[in-house]
C-alpha positions as CSV (number, residue, x, y, z in Angstrom):
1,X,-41.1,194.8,-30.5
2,X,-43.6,197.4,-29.9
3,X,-46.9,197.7,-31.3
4,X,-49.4,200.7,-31.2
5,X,-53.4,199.5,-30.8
6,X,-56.0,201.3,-29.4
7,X,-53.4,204.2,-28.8
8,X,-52.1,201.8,-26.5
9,X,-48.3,200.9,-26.4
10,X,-47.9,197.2,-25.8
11,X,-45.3,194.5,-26.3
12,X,-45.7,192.1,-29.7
13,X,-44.5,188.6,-29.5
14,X,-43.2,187.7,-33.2
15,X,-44.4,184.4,-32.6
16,X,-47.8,185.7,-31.4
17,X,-50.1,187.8,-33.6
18,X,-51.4,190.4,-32.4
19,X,-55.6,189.7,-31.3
20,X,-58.0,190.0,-33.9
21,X,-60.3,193.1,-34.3
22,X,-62.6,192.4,-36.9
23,X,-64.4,196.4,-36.4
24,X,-60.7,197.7,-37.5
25,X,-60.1,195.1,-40.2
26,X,-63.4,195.8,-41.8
27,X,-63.0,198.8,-41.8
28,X,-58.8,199.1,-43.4
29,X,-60.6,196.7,-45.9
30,X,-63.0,198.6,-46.9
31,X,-61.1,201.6,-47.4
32,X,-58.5,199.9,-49.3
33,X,-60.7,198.5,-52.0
34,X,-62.5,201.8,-51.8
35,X,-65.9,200.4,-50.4
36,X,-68.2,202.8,-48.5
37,X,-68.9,201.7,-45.7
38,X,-72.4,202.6,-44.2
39,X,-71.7,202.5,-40.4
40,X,-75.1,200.4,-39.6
41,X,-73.2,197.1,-41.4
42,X,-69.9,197.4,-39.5
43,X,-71.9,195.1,-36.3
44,X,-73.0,192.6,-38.9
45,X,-70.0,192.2,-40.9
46,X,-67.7,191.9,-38.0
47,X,-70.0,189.3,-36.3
48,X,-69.2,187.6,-39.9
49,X,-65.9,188.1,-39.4
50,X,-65.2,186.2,-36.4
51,X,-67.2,183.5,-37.9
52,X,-64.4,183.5,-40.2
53,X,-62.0,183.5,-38.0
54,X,-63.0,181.2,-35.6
55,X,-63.6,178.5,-38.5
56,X,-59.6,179.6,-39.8
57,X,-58.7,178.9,-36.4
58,X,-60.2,175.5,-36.5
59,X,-58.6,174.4,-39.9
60,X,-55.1,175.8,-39.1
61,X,-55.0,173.9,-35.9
62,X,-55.6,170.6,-37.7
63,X,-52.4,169.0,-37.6
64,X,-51.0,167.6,-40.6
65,X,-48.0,164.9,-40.6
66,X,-45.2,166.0,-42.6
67,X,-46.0,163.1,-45.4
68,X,-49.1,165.2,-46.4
69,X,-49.5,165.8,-49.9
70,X,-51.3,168.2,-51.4
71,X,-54.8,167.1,-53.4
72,X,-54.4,166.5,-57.2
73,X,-55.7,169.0,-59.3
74,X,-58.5,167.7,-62.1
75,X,-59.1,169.6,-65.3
76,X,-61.7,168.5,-67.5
């Protein structure tokens, strides 16, 4: 599969997601809930960003045996 980043064609492993830009992604987020933007908050919030997605990385690599339950839920 082809992918088109940067205006750059390059080849997509399924299995592999494409690398993470946090500048684009806040950016499509933004404009799809219709937040403005100001350009001076794009550095901070994508430093946040990988922050995020570093700390994802780290709880999706924990590896879980297959006998893992969910935790119960409590309602008072």
């Amino acid at each position: 599969m082809t992918a088109e980043a940067g205006g750059q064609n390059r080849m997509c492993d399924e299995s592999t997601p494409p690398a993470f830009d946090p500048e684009a992604y806040a950016g499509a987020v933004a404009g799809a809930l219709g937040i403005a933007l100001d350009p001076a908050w794009i550095a901070p919030v994508a430093a946040n960003l990988r922050v995020l997605h570093a700390a994802a990385a780290t709880v999706g690599a924990f590896p879980l045996p297959d006998e893992a339950e969910a935790a119960p839920v409590f309602t008072a």
